[in-house]
C-alpha positions as CSV (number, residue, x, y, z in Angstrom):
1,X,0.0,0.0,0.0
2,X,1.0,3.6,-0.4
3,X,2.0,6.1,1.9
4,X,-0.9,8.3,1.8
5,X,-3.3,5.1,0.9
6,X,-2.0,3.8,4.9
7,X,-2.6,7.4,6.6
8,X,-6.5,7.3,5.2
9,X,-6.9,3.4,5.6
10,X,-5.0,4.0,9.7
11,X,-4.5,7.3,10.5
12,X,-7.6,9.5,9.2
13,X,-11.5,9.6,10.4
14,X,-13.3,8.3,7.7
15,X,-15.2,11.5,6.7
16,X,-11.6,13.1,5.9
17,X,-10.4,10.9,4.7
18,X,-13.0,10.6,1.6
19,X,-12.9,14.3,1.9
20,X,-9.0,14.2,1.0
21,X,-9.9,11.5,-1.7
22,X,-12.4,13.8,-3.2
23,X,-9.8,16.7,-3.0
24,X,-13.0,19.1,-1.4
25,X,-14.9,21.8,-3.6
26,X,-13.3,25.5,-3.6
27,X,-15.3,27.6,-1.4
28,X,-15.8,31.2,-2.8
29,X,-17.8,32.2,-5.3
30,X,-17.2,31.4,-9.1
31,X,-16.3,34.0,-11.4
32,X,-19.0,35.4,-13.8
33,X,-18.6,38.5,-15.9
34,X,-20.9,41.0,-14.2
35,X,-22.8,43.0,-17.2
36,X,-21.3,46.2,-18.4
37,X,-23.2,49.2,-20.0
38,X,-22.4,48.5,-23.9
39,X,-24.6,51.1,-26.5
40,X,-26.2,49.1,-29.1
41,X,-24.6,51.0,-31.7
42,X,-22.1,54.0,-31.8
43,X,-24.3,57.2,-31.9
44,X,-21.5,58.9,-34.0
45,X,-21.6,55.9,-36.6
46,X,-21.6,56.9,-40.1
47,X,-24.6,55.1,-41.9
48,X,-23.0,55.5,-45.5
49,X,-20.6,53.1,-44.1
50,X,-19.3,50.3,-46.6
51,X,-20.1,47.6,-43.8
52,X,-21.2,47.0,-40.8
53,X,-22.0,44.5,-38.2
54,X,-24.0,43.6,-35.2
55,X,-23.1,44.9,-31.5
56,X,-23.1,42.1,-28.5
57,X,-22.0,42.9,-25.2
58,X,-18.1,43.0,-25.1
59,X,-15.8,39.9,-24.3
60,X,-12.4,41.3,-23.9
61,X,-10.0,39.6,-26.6
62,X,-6.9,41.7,-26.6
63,X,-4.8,38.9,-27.2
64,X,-6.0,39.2,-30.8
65,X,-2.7,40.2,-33.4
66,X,-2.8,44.3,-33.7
67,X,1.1,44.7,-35.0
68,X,1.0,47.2,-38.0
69,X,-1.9,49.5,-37.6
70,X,0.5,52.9,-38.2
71,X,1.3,51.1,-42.2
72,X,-2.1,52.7,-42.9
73,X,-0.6,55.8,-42.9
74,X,1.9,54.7,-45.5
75,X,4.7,56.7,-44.1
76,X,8.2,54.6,-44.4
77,X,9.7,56.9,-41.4
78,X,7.3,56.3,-38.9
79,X,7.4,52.7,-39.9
80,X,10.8,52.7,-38.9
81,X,10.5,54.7,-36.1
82,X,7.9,52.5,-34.8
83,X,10.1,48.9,-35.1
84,X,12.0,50.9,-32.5
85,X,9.6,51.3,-30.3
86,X,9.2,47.9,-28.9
87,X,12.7,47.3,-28.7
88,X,13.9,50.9,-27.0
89,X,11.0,52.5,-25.0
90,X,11.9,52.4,-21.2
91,X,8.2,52.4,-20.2
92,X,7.5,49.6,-22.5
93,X,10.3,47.2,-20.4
94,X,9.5,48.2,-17.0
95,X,5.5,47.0,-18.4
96,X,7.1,43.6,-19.7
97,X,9.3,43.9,-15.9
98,X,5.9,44.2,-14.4
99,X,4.5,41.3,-16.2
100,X,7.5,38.8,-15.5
101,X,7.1,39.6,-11.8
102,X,3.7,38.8,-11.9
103,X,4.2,35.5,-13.9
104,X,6.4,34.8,-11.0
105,X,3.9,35.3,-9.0
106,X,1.6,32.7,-10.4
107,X,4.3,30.3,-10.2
108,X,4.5,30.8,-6.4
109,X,1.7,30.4,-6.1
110,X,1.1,26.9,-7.9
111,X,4.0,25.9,-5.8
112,X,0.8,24.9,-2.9
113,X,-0.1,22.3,-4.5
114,X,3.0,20.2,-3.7
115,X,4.4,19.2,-0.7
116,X,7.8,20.7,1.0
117,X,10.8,18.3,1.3
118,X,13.8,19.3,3.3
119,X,16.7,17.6,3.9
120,X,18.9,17.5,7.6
121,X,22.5,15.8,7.9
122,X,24.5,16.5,10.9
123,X,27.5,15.2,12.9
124,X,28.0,15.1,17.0
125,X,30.9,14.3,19.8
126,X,30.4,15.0,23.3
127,X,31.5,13.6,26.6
128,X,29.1,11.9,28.7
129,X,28.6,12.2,32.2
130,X,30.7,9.1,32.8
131,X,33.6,10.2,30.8
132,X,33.0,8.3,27.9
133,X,32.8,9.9,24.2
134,X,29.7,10.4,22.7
135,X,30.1,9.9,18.9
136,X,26.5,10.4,16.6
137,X,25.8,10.9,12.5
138,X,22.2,11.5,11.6
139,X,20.6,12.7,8.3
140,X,16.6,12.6,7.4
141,X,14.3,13.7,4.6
142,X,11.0,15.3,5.4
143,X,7.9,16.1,3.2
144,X,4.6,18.5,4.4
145,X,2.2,18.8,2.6
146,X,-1.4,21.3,3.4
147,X,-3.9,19.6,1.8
148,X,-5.5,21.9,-0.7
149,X,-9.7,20.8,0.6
150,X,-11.3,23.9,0.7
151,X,-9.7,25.4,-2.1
152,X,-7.5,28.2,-0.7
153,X,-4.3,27.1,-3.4
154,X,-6.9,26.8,-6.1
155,X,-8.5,30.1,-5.4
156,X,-4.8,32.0,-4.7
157,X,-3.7,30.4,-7.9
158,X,-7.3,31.5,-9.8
159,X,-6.2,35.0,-8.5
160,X,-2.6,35.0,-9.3
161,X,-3.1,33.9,-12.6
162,X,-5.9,36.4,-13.4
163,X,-3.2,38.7,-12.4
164,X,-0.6,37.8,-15.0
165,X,-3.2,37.6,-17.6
166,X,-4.1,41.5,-16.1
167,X,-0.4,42.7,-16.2
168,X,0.0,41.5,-19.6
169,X,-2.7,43.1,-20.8
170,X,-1.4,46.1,-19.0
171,X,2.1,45.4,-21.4
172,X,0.0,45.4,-24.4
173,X,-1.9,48.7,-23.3
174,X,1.1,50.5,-22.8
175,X,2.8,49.4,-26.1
176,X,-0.5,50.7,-28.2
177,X,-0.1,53.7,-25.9
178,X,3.1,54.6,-26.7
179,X,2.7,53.7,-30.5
180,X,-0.1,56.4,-30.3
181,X,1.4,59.3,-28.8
182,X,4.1,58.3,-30.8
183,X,2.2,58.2,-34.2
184,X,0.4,61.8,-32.9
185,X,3.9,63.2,-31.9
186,X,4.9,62.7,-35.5
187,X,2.3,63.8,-37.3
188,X,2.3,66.7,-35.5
189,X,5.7,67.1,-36.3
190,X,4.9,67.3,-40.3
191,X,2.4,69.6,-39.7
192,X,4.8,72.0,-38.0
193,X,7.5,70.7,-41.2
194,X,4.1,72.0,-43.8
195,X,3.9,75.1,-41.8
196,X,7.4,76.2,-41.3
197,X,7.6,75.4,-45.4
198,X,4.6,78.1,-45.5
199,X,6.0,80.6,-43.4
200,X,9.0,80.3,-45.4
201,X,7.0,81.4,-48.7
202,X,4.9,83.4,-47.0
203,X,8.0,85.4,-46.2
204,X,9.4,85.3,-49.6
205,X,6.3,86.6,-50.9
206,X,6.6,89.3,-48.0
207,X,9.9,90.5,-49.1
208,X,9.4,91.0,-52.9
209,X,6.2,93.1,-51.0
210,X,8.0,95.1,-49.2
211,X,11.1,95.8,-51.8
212,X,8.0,96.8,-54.3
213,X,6.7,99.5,-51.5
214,X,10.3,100.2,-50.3
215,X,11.1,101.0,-54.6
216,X,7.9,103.1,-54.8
217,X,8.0,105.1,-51.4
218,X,11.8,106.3,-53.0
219,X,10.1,107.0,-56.5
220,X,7.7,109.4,-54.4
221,X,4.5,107.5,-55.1
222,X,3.9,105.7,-51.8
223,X,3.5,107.1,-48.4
224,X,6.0,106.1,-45.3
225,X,2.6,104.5,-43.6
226,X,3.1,101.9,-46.4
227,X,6.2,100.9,-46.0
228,X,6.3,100.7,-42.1
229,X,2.3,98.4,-42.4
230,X,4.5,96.0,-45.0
231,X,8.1,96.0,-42.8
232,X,5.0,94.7,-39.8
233,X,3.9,92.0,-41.6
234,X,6.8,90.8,-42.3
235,X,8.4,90.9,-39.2
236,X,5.4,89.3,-37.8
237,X,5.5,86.7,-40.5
238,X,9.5,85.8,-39.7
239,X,8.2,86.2,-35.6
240,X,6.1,83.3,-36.5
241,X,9.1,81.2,-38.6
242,X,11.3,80.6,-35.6
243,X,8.5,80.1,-33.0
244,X,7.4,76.8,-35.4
245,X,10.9,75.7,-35.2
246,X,10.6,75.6,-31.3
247,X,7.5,73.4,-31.7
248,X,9.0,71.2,-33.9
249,X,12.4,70.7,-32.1
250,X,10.2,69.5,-29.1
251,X,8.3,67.3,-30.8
252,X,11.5,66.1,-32.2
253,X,12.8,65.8,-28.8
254,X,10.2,63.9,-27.3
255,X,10.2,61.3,-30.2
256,X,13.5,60.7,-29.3
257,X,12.5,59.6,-26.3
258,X,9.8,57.4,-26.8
259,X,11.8,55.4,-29.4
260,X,14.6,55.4,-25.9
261,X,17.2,57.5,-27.5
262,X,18.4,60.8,-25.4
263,X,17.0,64.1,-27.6
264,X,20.7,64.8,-29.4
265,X,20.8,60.8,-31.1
266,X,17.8,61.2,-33.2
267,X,17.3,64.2,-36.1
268,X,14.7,63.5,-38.7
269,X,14.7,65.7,-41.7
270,X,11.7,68.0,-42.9
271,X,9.7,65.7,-45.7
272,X,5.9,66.8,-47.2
273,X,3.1,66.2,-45.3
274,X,0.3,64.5,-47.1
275,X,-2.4,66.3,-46.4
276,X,-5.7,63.8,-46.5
277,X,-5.4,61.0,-43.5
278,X,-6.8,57.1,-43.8
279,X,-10.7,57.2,-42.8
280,X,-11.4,54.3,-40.0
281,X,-14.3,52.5,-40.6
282,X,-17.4,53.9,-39.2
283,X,-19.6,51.0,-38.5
284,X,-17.6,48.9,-36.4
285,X,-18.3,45.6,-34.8
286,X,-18.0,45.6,-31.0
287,X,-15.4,42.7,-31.0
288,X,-12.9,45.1,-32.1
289,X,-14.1,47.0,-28.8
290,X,-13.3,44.1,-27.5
291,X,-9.4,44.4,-28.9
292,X,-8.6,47.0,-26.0
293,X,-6.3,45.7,-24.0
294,X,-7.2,48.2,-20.9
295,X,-11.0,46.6,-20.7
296,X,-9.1,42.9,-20.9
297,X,-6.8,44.1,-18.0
298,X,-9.8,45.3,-15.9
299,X,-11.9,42.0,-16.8
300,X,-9.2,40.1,-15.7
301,X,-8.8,42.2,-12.2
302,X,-12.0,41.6,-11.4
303,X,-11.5,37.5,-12.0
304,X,-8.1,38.0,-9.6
305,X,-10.2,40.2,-7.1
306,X,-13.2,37.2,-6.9
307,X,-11.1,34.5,-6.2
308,X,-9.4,36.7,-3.3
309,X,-12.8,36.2,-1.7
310,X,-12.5,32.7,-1.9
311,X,-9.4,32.7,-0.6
312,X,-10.5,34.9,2.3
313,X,-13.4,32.6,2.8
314,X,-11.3,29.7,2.8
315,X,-9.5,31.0,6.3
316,X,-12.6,30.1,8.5
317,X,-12.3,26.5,7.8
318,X,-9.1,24.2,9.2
319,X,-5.9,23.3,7.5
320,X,-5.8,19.6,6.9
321,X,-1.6,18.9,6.8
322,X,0.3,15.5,6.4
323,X,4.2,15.5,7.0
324,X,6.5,12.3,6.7
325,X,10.0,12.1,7.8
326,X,12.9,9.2,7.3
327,X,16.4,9.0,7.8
328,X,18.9,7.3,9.4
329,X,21.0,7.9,12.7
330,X,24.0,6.1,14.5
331,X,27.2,6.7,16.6
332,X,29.7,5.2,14.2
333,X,29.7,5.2,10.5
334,X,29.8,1.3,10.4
335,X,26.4,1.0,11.9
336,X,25.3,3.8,9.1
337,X,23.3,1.0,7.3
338,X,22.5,-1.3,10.1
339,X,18.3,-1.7,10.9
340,X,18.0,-0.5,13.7
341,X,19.5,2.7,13.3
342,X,16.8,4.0,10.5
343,X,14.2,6.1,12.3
344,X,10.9,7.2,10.7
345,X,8.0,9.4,11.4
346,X,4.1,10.1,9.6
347,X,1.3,12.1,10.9
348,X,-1.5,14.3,10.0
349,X,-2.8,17.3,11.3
350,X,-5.6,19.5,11.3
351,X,-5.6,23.6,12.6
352,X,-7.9,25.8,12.9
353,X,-8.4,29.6,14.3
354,X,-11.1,29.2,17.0
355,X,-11.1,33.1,18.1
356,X,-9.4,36.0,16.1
357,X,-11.6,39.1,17.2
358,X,-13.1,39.4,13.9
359,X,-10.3,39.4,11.6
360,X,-11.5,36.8,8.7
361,X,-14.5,38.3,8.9
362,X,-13.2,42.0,7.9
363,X,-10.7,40.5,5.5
364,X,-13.5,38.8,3.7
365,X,-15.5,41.9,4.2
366,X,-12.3,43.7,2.5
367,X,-12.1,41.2,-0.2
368,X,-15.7,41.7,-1.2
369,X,-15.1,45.5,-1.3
370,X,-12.1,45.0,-3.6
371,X,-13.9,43.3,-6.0
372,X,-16.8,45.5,-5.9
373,X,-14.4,48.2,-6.9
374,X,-13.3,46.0,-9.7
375,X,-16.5,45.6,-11.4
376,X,-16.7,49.6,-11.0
377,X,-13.9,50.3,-12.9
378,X,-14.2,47.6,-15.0
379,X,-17.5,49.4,-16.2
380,X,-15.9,52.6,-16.3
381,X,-13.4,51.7,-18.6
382,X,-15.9,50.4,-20.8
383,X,-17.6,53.7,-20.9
384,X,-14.8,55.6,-21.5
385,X,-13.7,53.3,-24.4
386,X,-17.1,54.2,-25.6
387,X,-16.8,57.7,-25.0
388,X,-13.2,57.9,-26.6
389,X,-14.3,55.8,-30.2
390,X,-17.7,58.2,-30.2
391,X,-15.2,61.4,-29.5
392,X,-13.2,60.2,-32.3
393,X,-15.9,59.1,-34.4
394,X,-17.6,62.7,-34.3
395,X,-13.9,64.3,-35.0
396,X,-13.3,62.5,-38.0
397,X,-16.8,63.0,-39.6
398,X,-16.7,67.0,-38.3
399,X,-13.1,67.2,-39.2
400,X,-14.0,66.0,-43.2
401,X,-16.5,68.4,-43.4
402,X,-14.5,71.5,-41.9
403,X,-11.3,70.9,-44.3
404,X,-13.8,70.2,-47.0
405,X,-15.4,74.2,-46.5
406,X,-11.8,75.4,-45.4
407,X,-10.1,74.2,-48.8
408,X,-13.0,76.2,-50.4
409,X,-11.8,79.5,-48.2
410,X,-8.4,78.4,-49.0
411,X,-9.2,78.8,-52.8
412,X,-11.6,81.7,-52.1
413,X,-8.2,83.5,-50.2
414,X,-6.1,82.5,-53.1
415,X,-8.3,83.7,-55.9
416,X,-8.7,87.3,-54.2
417,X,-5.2,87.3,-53.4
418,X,-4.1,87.2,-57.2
419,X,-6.9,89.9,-58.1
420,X,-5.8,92.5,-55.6
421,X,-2.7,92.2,-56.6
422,X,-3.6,92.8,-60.5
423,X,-5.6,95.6,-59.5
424,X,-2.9,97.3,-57.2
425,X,-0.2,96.7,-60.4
426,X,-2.7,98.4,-62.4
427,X,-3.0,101.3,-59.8
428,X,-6.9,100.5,-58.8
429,X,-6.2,99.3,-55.1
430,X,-4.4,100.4,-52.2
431,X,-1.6,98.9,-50.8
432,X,-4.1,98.4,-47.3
433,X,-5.8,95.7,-49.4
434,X,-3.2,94.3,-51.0
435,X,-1.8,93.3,-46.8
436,X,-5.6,92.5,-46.1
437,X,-5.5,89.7,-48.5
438,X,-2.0,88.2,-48.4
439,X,-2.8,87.6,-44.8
440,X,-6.1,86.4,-45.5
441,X,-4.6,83.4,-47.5
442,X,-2.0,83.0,-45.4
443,X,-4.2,82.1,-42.7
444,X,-6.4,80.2,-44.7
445,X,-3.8,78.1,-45.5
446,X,-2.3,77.2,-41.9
447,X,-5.4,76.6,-40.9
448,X,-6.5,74.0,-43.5
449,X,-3.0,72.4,-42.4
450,X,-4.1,72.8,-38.5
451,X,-7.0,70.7,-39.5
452,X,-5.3,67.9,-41.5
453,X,-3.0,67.7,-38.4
454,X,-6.4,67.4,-36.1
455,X,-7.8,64.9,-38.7
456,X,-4.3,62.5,-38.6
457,X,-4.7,62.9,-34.7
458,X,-8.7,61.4,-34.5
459,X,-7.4,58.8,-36.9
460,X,-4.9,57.6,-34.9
461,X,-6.8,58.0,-31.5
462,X,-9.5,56.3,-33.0
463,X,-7.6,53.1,-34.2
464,X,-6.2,53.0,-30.6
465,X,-9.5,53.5,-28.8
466,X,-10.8,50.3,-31.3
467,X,-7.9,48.2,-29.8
468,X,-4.9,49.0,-32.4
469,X,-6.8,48.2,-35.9
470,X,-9.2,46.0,-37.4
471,X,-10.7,44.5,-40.1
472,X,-13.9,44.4,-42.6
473,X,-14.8,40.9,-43.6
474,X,-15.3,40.7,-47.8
475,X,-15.0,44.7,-48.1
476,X,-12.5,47.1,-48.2
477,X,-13.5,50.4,-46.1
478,X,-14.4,53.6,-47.9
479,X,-12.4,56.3,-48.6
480,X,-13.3,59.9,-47.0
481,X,-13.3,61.7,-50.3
482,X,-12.9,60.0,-53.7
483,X,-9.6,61.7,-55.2
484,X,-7.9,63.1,-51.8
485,X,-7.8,59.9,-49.4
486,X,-6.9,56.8,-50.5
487,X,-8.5,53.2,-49.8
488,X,-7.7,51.7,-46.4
489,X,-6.0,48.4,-47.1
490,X,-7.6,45.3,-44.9
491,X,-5.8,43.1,-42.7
């Protein structure tokens, strides 16, 4: 017979001992999702939409492949910029850090379900009380084991690895994070690249201005006013040039940084910026909701935080523990071997708490709060992913529509720009109006760059509030306008 087949046949009540056969039932309660408020559809949805798809309340899968969202963008520098991302970024490693410890963690803690062996060897001499030398040599294994009957391992390791599964959504989270602000940071920094390139020209146009005004104030047909209203504008213009450069060296700067290089390693050269963004789908299907790796990680705190109650729970109930020792002990080496020097031992125990002043109670009462507050932010965070996609959403649609009437003013500026100036070369408009309008179309034209900056921005914060990408089964998504954005490609 086996060791542990004697203890229950010799050493054990009957009752445990069929209770240790039957390994117990984990007290606690079992984990359920608890319902979350999920829209049926997004309000902000576009209905011309190429696709959609039926909403069902969210199951977080944020294990699902995201890698590559930014290649919609078609833009080979971030593409590069992002491979260094994963590799470089300091708050990226001390997230996978977190994430090892917490794998660790779940390894401890499935550790309870085996016993503990120890070993002990030790050597003696003394003098006995007769004068004679005392001589012994012992060494002896021991195992313990708790017996795992009310569940407290099987809860601790429920929690534990909830946990992990948590923290590695909480990796994931903060890589898509920091792809984001890194996708935002750079197209931010075009814009500033298209806008120092208009200042540039708008300055050059200034110039060949003021020269004209400075060549007619000396002929004696312009006033002094004149010159000193063009010499403003132009000052304010160049004014204008190197406070974009300051803007665009910090943005510069804190790419560096999020691809882990210090500010002076990294120096990307001005390039165009292509002014119409990827449209994101509209009509979306809530399992790409489901993508986000933040709701995952608050699912998966709340699974961590309901199996803490059974552990707690598991505390007013007593510890059922076997423990076996052998070994062998004699007074000379030559006896080492002999029978009657091997000694053994095997026992069970049970222990229980009898009075603790109402400490299992409050931690149970403590682990019940805990998840509680789980289940609050886990509903939270879904309505702020809601809130963030329908923000997003609205800005995209909004966004289309204002660069659509600002490209109008834009060719409105430009048009009255070029009559003015005819008419002031032909000596039917004053120089007054001539300034009126070249600043008209400058501003026209930084701010339909301002808004193709704002529109690159929603498109990346709404691929990230959508879980990093996604996909339209058997249709390619629409394009924003036919001729200025392009097709987004499937994945």
């Amino acid at each position: 017979m086996t060791v542990l087949s004697r203890l229950l046949t010799h050493a054990l009540p009957v009752p445990l001992a069929c209770a240790l056969l039957l390994a117990g039932c984990a007290v606690g309660p079992d984990y359920q999702r608890p319902g979350a408020p999920v829209s049926a559809s997004f309000k902000e949805a576009d209905a011309t939409a190429a696709w959609s798809g039926d909403w069902k309340p969210a199951e977080p899968q944020d294990a699902l492949a995201r890698a590559g969202w930014w290649t919609v963008f078609g833009d080979a520098q971030l593409d590069a910029l992002m491979s260094e991302v994963q590799i470089s970024n300091q708050n990226i490693k001390a997230a996978e850090a977190q994430y090892r410890q917490a794998v660790a963690s779940l390894q401890a803690a499935r550790a309870g379900f085996f016993p503990t062996v120890d070993a002990q060897a030790g050597a003696s001499r003394a003098r006995g009380a007769s004068g004679s030398t005392l001589n012994g040599q012992s060494a002896t294994l021991g195992a313990t084991w708790e017996i795992d009957v009310w569940g407290r391992v099987r809860r601790q390791v429920e929690s534990s690895e909830a946990s992990a599964q948590a923290s590695q959504a909480d990796l994931a989270s903060t890589l898509l994070s920091t792809q984001a602000t890194l996708a935002q940071s750079y197209f931010l920094l075009r814009v500033a690249d298209a806008q120092k390139a208009l200042l540039d020209r708008t300055v050059a146009d200034y110039q060949k201005s003021l020269q004209l005004v400075q060549n007619q104030y000396a002929a004696g047909t312009a006033q002094r006013s004149d010159v000193l209203q063009s010499e403003t504008q132009l000052k304010s213009a160049q004014a204008q040039q190197i406070d974009i450069q300051i803007t665009r060296a910090q943005l510069e700067h804190a790419i560096a940084v999020l691809v882990g290089k210090p500010p002076a390693a990294l120096t990307l050269a001005a390039d165009d910026f292509r002014a119409a963004p990827p449209r994101v789908p509209a009509a979306v299907p809530s399992q790409l909701l489901e993508r986000r790796p933040d709701i995952g990680a608050a699912e998966r705190r709340m699974a961590s935080a309901n199996a803490q109650i059974g552990v707690a729970q598991a505390a007013y109930y007593p510890t059922l523990s076997l423990s076996a020792s052998g070994g062998l002990t004699a007074s000379t080496l030559a006896r080492w071997m002999s029978l009657p020097d091997r000694i053994w031992s095997i026992g069970g125990g049970l222990a229980g708490t009898l009075f603790d002043g109402g400490a299992r109670s409050a931690a149970k009462a403590q682990a019940v709060a805990a998840y509680d507050q789980t289940v609050a932010n886990y509903r939270q965070t879904v309505l702020g992913a809601f809130q963030e996609v329908e923000d997003n959403l609205a800005a995209q649609r909004l966004l289309e529509q204002e660069a659509v009437v600002q490209n109008d003013a834009l060719r409105s500026a430009r048009e009255a720009l070029a009559l003015v100036n005819n008419r002031y070369r032909a000596g039917t408009a004053g120089l007054l109006d001539v300034l009126t309008a070249q600043t008209s179309a400058y501003t026209a034209e930084r701010t339909a760059l301002s808004i193709a900056g704002r529109q690159y921005t929603a498109a990346v914060v709404l691929i990230k509030a959508l879980g990093g990408g996604w996909h339209a089964p058997g249709a390619a998504a629409a394009p924003a306008q036919a001729g200025t954005n392009q097709a987004v490609s499937q994945r």
